[in-house]
C-alpha positions in Angstrom: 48.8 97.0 134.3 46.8 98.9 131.9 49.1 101.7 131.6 52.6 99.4 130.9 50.4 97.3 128.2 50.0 100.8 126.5 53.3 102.3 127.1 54.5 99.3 125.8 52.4 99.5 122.9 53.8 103.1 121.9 56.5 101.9 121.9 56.4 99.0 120.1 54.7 100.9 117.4 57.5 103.5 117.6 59.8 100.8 117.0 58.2 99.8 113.9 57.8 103.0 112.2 61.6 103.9 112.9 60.9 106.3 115.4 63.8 104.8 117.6 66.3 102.5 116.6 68.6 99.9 117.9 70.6 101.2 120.6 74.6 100.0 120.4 75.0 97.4 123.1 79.1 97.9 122.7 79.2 101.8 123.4 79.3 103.5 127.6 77.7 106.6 127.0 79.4 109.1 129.9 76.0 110.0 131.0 72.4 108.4 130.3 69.4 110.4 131.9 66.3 108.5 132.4 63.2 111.1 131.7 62.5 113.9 129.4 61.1 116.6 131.4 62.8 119.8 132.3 65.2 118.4 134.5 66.3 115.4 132.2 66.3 117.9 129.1 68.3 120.9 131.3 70.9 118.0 132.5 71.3 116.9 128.3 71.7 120.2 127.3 74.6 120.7 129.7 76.4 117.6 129.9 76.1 117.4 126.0 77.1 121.0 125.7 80.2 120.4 127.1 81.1 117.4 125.6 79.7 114.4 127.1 78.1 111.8 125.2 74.5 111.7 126.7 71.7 108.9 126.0 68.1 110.0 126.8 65.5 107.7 127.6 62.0 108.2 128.4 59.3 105.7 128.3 56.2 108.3 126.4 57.4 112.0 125.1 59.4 114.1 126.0 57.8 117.5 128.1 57.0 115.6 131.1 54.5 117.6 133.2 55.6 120.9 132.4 54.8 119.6 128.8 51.2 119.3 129.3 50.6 122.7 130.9 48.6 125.0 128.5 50.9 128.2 129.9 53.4 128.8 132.0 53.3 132.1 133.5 56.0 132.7 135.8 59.0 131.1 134.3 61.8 133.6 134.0 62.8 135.4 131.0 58.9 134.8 129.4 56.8 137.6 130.6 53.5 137.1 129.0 53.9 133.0 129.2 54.9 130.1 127.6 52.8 126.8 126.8 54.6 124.0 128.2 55.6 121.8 125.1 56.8 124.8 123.3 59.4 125.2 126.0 60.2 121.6 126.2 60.2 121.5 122.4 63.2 124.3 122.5 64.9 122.2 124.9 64.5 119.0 123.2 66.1 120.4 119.8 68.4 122.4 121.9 69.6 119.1 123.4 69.8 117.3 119.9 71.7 120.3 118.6 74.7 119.5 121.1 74.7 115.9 119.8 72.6 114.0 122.9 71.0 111.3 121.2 67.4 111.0 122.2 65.4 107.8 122.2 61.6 108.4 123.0 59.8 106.6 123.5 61.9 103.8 125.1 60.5 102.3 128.6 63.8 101.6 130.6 62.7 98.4 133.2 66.0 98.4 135.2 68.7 99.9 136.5 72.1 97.9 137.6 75.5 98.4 138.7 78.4 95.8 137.2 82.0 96.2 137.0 84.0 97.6 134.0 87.3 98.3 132.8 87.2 101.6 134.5 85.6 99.9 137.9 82.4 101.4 137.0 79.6 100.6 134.9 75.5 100.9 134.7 73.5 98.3 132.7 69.8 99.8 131.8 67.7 97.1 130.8 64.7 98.5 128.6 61.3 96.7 128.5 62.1 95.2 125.2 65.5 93.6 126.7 67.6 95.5 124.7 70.4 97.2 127.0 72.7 100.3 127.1 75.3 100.9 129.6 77.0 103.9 130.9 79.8 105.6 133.1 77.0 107.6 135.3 73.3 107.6 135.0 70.7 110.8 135.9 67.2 109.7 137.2 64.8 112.3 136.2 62.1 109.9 135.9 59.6 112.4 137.2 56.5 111.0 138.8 52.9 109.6 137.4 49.7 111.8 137.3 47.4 110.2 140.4 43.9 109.0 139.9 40.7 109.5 141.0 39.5 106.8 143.5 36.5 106.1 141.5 35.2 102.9 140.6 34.6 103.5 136.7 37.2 106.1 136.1 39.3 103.8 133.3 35.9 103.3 131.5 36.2 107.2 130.9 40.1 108.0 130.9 41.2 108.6 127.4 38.2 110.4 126.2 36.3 112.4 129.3 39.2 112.4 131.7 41.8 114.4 131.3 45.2 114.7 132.8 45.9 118.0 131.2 44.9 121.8 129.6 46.0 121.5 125.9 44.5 123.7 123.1 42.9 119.9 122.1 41.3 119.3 125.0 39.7 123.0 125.2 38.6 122.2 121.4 36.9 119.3 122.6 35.0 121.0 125.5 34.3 124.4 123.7 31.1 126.1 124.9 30.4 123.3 127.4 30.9 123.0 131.2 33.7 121.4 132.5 35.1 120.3 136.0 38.6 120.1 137.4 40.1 118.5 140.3 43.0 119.7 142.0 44.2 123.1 143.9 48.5 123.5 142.8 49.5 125.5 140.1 49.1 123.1 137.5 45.6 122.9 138.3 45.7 127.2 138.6 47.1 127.5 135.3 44.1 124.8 133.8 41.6 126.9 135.0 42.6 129.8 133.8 43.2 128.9 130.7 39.8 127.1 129.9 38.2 129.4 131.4 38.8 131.2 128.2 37.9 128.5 126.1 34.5 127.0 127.9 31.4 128.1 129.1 31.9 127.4 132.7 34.8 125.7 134.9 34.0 124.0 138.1 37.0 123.6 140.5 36.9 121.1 142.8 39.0 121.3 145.9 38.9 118.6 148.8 40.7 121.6 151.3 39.1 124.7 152.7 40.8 127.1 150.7 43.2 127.7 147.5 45.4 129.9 149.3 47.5 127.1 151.1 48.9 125.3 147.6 48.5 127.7 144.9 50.6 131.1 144.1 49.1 134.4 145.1 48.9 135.2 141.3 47.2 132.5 140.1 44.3 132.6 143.1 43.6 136.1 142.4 43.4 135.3 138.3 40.9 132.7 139.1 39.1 135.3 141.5 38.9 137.4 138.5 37.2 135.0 136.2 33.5 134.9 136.5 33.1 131.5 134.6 35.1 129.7 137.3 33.3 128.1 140.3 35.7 127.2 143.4 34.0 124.1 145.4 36.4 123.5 148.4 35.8 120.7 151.1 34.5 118.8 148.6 35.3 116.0 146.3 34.5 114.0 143.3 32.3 110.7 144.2 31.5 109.1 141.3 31.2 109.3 137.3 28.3 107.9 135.1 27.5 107.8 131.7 27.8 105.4 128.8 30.1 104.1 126.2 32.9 106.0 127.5 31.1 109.3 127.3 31.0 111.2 130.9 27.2 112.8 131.0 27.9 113.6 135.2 29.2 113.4 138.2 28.4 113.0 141.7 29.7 115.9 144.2 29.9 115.1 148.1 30.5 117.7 150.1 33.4 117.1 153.1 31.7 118.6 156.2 28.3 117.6 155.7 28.5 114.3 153.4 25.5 115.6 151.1 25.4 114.5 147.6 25.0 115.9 144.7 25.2 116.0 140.9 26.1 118.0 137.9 26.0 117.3 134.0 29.5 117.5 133.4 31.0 115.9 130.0 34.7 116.4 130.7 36.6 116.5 133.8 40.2 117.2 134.5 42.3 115.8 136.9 45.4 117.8 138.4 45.9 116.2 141.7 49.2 116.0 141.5 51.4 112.5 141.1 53.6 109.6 142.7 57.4 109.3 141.9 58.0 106.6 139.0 60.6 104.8 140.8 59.2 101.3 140.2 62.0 100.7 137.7 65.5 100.8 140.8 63.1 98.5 142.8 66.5 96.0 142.5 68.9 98.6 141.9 70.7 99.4 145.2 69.0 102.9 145.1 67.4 104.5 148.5 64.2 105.8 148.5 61.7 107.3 151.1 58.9 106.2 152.5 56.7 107.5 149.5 59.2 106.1 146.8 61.0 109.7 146.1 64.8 109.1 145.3 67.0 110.1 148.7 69.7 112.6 147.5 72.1 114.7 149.9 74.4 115.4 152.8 72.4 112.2 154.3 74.2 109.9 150.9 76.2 111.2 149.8 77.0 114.6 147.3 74.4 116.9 146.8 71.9 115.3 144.1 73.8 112.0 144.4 72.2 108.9 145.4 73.1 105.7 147.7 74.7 104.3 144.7 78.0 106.6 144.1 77.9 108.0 140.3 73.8 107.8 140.1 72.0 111.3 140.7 68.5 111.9 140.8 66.9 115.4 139.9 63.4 116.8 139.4 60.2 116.0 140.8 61.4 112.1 141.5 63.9 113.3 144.3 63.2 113.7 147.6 62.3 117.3 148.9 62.7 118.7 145.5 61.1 121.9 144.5 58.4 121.5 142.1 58.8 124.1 139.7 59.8 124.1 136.0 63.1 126.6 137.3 64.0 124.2 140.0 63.9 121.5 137.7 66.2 123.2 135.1 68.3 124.5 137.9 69.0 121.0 138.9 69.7 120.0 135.4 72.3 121.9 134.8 73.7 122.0 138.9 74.1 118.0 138.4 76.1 118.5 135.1 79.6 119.9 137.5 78.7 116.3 139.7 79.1 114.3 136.6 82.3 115.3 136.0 83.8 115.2 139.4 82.1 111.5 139.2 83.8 110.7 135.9 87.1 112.1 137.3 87.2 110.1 140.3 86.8 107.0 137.9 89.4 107.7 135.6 92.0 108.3 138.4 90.6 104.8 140.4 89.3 106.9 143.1 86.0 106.3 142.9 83.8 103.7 145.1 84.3 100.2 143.7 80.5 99.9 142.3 79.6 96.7 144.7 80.3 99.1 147.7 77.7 101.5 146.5 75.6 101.4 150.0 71.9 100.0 149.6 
């Protein structure tokens, strides 16, 4: 509840310094792609590249995860890295260059299918009420950083807690010891990089070993570094300090259950994230058991949905590859779908939209 009071918030503030505007309730964009990360962006970049009138919504910034990761090592074509938001930023103007009319941040609360002249139509309802409708819709959504099962975590979230690496965060811990929770690559590239920025980084990791979720290079980086202690089996069991400032936490270790504590003033969370689908709970599309968007040769066309003209791509779709390059890939694979989709409409060959299956 928290977290939609201040999304809402952003927005509403966004709204008032002109940052968005009014979207037209008369015009059917071809495409509209729900979430700015590299998939969303890779999918605007395409579809507006080759003529297609794209709307892009996303309820914070634009970047998604990839934005908030301090470097990016081994994304093609950049062989000494890349911070995150400086590749989304490319993409983002790269979008806007082709004409795909961006509005961030806009929280979108629904997705629904209605009839239209063509026999196919999407109403997106945003938070606000206001509404835009298209011929085909992209979910790129993404997912939502998870939280630490800790009873005062929100007391320290926004000022201790930290769901990512940025060169503000490492300003902000400069000199001290800091923690981090999490064993992917996100987590990987954190501690490396404030590793050169802090005294000391403590990993914590709740498996035996790093190995088993983490690439090859990025283990052996964090080998390297001799400010970076690796706690595995263990996990963070509570936070204390006052006013919102962090002075340490608790440490249980998995195998034996002891306890114990470090002064820690910052700790980062990287412990991956749940798929923000809430928003199609009433729109006809399937998901999986854990919420992930169903896509495929069990729906329909590759990437497509249960509801015929609605892809998903990224990390919200089921068995996805999470990588920046997958992401893209998918971006621009789902581009050829839309027009096949918008095709099939103009000839009257496409699925009546009430027959979409559910």
């Amino acid at each position: 509840m928290a977290r939609c009071c201040a999304i809402r918030a952003i927005v509403a503030l966004a709204r008032c310094i002109g940052l968005v505007t009014a979207i037209d309730p008369d015009k059917v964009y071809d495409v509209a792609i729900v979430g700015a990360g590299p998939a969303g962006l890779a999918a605007a970049v395409y579809a507006a590249s080759e003529g297609l009138s794209v709307l892009v919504l996303d309820c914070l910034a634009f970047g998604g995860q990839a934005g908030a990761s301090a470097r990016i090592e081994n994304y093609l074509g950049f062989p000494t890295g890349i911070a995150g938001m400086a590749l989304m930023a490319r993409a983002h103007a790269q979008a806007q260059k082709f004409g795909a009319e961006m509005q961030i941040p806009d929280e979108v609360a629904s997705l629904r299918a209605e009839p239209g002249p063509d026999g196919r139509r999407f109403r997106l309802t945003l938070a606000n009420q206001e509404r835009a409708s298209a011929r085909t819709v992209i979910i790129a959504s993404g997912a939502r950083y998870r939280r630490l099962e800790v009873e005062n975590l929100a007391a320290f979230e926004g000022s201790c807690v930290h769901y990512w690496a940025s060169p503000l965060e490492a300003r902000l811990c400069a000199g001290q010891e800091v923690a981090l929770v999490g064993a992917g690559n996100s987590a990987g590239q954190a501690a490396v990089y404030l590793s050169s920025q802090v005294a000391k980084v403590l990993m914590v990791v709740r498996g035996a070993s790093l190995e088993a979720t983490m690439s090859s290079y990025l283990v052996e980086r964090i080998g390297a570094r001799r400010n970076i202690e690796v706690l595995t089996r263990t996990i963070v069991s509570t936070l204390a300090g006052q006013d919102g400032v962090l002075h340490e936490i608790g440490l249980r270790s998995l195998p034996s259950g002891a306890e114990s504590k470090r002064v820690i003033r910052h700790l980062f969370l990287f412990i991956g994230a749940e798929p923000n689908t809430g928003w199609l709970s009433q729109s006809g599309v399937t998901l999986e058991a854990k919420g992930f968007v169903r896509t495929g040769a069990d729906v329909n066309s590759p990437l497509e949905t249960s509801l015929s003209g609605v892809f998903a791509i990224g990390d919200v779709r089921a068995g996805s590859v999470k990588r920046v390059a997958a992401a893209v890939g998918e971006g621009a694979q789902v581009v050829a779908a839309l027009h096949a989709s918008l095709r099939k409409a103009a000839d009257g060959t496409a699925l009546p939209v009430h027959l979409g299956r559910h």
